[in-house]
C-alpha positions in Angstrom: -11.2 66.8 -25.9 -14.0 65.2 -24.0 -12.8 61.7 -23.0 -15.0 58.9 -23.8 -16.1 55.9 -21.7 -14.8 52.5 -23.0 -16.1 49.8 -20.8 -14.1 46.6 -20.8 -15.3 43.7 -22.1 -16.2 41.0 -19.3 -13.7 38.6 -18.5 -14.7 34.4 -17.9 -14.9 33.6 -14.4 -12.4 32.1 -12.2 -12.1 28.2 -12.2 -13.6 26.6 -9.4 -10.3 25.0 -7.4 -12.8 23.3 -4.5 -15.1 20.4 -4.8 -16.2 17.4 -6.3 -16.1 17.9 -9.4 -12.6 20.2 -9.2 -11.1 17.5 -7.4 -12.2 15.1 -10.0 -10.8 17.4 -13.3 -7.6 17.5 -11.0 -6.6 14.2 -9.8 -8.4 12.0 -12.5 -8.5 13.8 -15.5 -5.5 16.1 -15.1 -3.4 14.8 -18.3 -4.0 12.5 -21.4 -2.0 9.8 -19.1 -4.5 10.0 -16.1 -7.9 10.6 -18.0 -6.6 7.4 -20.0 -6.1 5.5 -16.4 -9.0 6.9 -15.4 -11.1 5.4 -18.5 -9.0 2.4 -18.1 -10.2 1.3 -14.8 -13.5 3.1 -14.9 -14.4 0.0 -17.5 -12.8 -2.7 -15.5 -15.3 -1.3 -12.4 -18.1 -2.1 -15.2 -17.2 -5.1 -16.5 -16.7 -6.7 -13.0 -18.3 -4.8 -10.5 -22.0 -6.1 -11.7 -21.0 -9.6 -11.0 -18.9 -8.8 -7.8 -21.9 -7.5 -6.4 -24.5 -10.6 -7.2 -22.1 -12.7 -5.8 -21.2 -10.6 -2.7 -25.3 -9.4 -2.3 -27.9 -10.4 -4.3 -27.3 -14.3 -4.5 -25.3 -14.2 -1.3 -26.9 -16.3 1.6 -27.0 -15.0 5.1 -28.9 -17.2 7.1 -25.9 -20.1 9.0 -27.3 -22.8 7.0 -25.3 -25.2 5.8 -27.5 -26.7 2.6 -28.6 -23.1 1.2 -24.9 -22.4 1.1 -24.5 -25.3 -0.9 -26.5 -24.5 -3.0 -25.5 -21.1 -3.6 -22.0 -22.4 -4.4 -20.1 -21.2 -6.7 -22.6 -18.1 -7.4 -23.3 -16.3 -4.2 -20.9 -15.9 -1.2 -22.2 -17.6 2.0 -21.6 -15.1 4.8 -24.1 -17.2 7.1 -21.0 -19.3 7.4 -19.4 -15.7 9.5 -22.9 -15.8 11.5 -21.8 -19.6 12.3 -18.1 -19.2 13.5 -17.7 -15.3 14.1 -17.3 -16.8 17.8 -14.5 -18.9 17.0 -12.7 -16.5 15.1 -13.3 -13.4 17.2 -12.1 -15.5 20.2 -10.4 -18.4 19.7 -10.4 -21.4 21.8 -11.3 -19.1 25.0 -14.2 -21.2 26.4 -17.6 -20.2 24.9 -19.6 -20.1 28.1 -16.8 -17.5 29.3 -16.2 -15.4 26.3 -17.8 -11.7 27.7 -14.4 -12.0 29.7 -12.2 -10.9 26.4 -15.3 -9.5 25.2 -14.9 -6.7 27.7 -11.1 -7.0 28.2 -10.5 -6.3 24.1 -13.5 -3.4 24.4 -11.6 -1.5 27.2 -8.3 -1.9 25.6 -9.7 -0.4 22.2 -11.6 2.5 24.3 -7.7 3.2 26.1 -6.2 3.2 22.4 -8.4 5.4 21.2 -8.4 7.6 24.0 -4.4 7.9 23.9 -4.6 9.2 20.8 -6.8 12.2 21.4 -4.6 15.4 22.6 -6.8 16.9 25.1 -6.1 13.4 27.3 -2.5 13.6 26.9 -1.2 14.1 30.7 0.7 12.0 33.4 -2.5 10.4 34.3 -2.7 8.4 31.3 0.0 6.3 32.1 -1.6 5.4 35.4 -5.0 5.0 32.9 -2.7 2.6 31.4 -1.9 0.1 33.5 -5.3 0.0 35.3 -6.4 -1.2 31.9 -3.6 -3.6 32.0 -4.4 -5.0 35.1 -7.9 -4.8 34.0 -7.6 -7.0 30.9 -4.8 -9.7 32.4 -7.4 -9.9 35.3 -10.4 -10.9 33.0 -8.3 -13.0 30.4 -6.3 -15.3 33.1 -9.1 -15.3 35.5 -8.1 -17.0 39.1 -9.6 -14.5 41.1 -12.9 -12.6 42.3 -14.5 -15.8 41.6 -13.1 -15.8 37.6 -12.5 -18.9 36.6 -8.7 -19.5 35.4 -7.8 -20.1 31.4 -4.3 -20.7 30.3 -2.5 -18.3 28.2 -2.9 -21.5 25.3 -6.7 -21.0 25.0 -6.2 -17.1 24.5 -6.9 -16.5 20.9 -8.7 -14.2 18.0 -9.0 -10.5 18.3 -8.1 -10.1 21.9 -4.6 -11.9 21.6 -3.9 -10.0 18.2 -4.6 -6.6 20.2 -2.9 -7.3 23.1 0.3 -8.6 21.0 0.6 -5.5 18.8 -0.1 -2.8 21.8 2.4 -4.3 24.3 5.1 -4.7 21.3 4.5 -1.6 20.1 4.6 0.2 23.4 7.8 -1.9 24.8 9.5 -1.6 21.3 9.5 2.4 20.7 11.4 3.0 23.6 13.8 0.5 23.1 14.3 1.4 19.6 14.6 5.3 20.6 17.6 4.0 22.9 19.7 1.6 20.0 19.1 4.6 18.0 21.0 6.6 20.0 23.7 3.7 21.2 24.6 3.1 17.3 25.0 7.0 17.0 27.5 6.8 20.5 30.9 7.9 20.7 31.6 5.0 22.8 33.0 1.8 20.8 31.2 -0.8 22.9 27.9 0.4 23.1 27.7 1.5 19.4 29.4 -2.1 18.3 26.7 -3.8 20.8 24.4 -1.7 19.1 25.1 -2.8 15.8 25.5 -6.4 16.4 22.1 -6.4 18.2 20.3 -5.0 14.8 22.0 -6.9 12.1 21.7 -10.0 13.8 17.5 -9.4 14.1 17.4 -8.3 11.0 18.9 -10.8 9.4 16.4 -13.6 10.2 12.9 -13.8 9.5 10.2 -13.3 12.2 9.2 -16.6 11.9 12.7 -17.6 13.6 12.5 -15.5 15.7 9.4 -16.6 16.9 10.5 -20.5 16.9 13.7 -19.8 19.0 11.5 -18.2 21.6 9.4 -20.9 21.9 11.3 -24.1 21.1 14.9 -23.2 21.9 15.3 -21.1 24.8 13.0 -23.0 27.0 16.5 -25.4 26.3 18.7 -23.2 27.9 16.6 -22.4 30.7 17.6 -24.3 34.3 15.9 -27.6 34.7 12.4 -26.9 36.2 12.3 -23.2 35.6 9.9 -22.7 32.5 8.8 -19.1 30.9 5.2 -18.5 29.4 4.8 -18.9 25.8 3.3 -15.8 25.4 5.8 -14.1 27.3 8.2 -15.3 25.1 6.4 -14.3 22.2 5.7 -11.2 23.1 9.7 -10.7 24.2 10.5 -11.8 20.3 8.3 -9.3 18.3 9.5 -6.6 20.7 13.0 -7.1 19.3 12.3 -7.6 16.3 10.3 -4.8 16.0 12.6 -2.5 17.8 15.8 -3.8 15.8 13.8 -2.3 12.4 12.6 0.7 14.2 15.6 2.3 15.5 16.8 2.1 11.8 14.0 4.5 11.1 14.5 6.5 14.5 18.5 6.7 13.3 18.0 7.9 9.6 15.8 10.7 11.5 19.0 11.6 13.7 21.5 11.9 11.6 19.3 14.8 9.9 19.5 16.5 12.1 22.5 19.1 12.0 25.3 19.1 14.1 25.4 22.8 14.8 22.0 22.6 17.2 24.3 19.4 19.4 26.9 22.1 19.3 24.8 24.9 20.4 22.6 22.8 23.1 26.2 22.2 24.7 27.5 25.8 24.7 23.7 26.3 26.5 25.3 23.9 29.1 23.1 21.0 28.5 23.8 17.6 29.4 23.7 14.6 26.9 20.5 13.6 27.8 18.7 16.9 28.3 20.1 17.6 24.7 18.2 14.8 23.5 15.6 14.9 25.0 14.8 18.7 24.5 16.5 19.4 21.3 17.3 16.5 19.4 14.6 13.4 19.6 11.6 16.2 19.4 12.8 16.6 15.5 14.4 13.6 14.3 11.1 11.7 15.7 8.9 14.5 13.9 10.5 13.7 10.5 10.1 9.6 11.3 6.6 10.1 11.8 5.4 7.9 8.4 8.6 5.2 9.1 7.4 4.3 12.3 3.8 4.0 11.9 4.4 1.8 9.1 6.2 -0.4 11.5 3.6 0.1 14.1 1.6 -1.2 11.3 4.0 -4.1 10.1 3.8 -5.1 13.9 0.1 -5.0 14.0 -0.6 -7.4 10.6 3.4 -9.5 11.9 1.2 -11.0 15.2 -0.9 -13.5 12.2 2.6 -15.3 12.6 2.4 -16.7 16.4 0.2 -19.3 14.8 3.8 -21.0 14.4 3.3 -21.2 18.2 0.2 -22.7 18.1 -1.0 -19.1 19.6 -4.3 -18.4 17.4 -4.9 -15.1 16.9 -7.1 -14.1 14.5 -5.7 -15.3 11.3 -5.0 -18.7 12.8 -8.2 -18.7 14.8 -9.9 -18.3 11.2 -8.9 -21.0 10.1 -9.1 -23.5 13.2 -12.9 -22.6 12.6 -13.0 -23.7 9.9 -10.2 -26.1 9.1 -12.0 -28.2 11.6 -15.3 -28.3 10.2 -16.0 -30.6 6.9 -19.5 -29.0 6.2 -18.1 -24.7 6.2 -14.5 -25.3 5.3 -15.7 -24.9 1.1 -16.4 -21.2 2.5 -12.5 -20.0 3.9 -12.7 -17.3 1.4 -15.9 -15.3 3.1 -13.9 -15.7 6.4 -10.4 -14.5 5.3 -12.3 -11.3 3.6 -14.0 -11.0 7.1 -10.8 -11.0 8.8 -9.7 -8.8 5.9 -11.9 -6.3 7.2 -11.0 -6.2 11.0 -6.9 -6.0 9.7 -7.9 -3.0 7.0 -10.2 -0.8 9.9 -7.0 -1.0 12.6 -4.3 -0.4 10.0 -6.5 2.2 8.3 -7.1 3.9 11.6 -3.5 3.8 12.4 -2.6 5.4 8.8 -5.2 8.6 9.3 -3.9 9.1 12.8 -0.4 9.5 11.1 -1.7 11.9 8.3 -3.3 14.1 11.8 -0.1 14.0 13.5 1.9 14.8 10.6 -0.9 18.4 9.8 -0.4 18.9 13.6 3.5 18.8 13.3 3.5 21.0 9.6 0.9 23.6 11.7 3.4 24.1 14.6 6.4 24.2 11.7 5.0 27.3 10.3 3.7 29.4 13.2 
């Protein structure tokens, strides 16, 4: 028998798995439970978004002047009080007529950061990069030389002191965390009791006392003429801190690693320390990755506290600006969301950098 041609009957096309609107079916609309969240805050957005946006736009005012502000009060935000103290709260109490001096120190730190992070850069030249910059920025903030007139670590303030606090604590505190770490992991009963001592006793006080010990108590203990700068000190006590709650994270990475690869690194004839460094730290800090950003971050948002110090950053700077003032104080709220702003970019910058080291660290995982 002659066999006859059937053709099948077409089948639907595949589902589209990338783009907008496949992203949106997936993560919003992906069960009864998130379409119904979804809806949920979809008409929240619409109740309050129209008048979030008169306020924060259309009947904002921009212009610094004090009676159009009042008179917008209570129905538009008055950013012209930002255009009026952004000086203040960027710097501090730095004098005005000498401000490009952290101006350029804080732009030159920021350019370093962000050039440490990028791979191709990564090389034994950066640390010498590094402290050139440091020099760079002490040398413009203090002043005292090549004509530069000299300001007191006091009058250092704002955005400057708030990077310069979190990149020396975080840099000073990883190491040192890396190396309690390893001393509460020890096999020798002094170091690893030392250890241990040394991290419950920081962790078991706020920052804030930490912070007023350094700069009310020890000067007490100090010999009689023989003082310490208050940002030294400061910077000494959020290093510890810091490093006390990081080497926690840096442990639980540690101990996941197994003990056979030790055991195998010392058949290979490796010392302690080469075993560390070549076999051990390279993993356990691979699987801290998220931990310890989130303390670089914690460090970053813990400088607001040095205000206790009568250090002001930029949180405290904010509100000497304005605290001070009897005609812009009604308007705090525009300058904590500004500030709001400057803290979301940094830590927000700082999470993504985490999510690219984490894809560059799954990549090499599955070569």
């Amino acid at each position: 028998m002659a066999a006859l041609f059937e053709p099948i009957a077409p089948r639907p096309a595949p589902i589209k798995t990338a783009g907008f609107v496949p992203w949106v079916r997936t993560n919003l609309f992906g069960n009864w439970r998130s379409s119904v969240t979804t809806v949920v805050l979809l008409g929240l957005a619409l109740w309050y978004l129209p008048g979030l946006i008169n306020w924060a736009l259309l009947s904002a005012v921009f212009e610094p002047n004090a009676e159009r502000c009042s008179e917008a009060r209570g129905v538009g935000a008055c950013w012209g009080a930002i255009a009026e103290k952004y000086r203040l709260v960027i710097f501090g109490r730095y004098p005005f007529d000498e401000q490009w001096r952290p101006l350029v120190a804080t732009t030159v730190m920021i350019a370093m950061l962000v050039a440490s992070c990028m791979r191709p850069l990564w090389s034994k030249w950066l640390i010498a990069a590094w402290v050139a910059v440091l020099a760079v920025f002490f040398l413009l903030m203090a002043g005292g030389y090549f004509g530069l007139t000299a300001v007191p670590t006091d009058l250092w303030g704002g955005l400057p002191l708030t990077i310069m606090l979190a990149t020396l604590s975080i840099a000073f505190a990883f190491p040192l965390a890396i190396l309690v770490a390893l001393g509460r992991r020890s096999d020798l009963p002094a170091i690893r009791t030392l250890c241990t001592v040394y991290v419950e006793l920081i962790r078991g006080v706020p920052l804030i006392s930490v912070l007023f010990m350094a700069s009310f108590m020890f000067p007490l203990f100090m010999p009689q003429g023989v003082t310490i700068d208050v940002l030294l000190r400061v910077l000494v006590g959020i290093t510890l801190f810091a490093a006390a709650y990081m080497a926690e994270v840096i442990r639980g990475g540690l101990q996941a690693i197994p003990k056979g690869q030790v055991e195998a690194a010392q058949s290979l004839g490796l010392s302690y320390w080469q075993t560390q460094r070549k076999i051990v730290l390279p993993q356990a800090l691979a699987m801290v990755v998220p931990g310890v950003m989130n303390n670089f971050i914690s460090i970053f948002k813990d400088t607001s506290l040095v205000t206790i110090v009568s250090l002001y950053e930029l949180t405290g700077a904010t509100g000497l600006a304005f605290n001070s003032d009897a005609d812009w104080r009604p308007y705090k709220i525009e300058a904590y969301l500004f500030i709001t702003a400057i803290y979301f970019v940094f830590c927000f910058a700082m999470s993504r950098y985490s999510l690219w080291i984490e894809k560059q660290l799954n990549r090499s995982r599955t070569r």
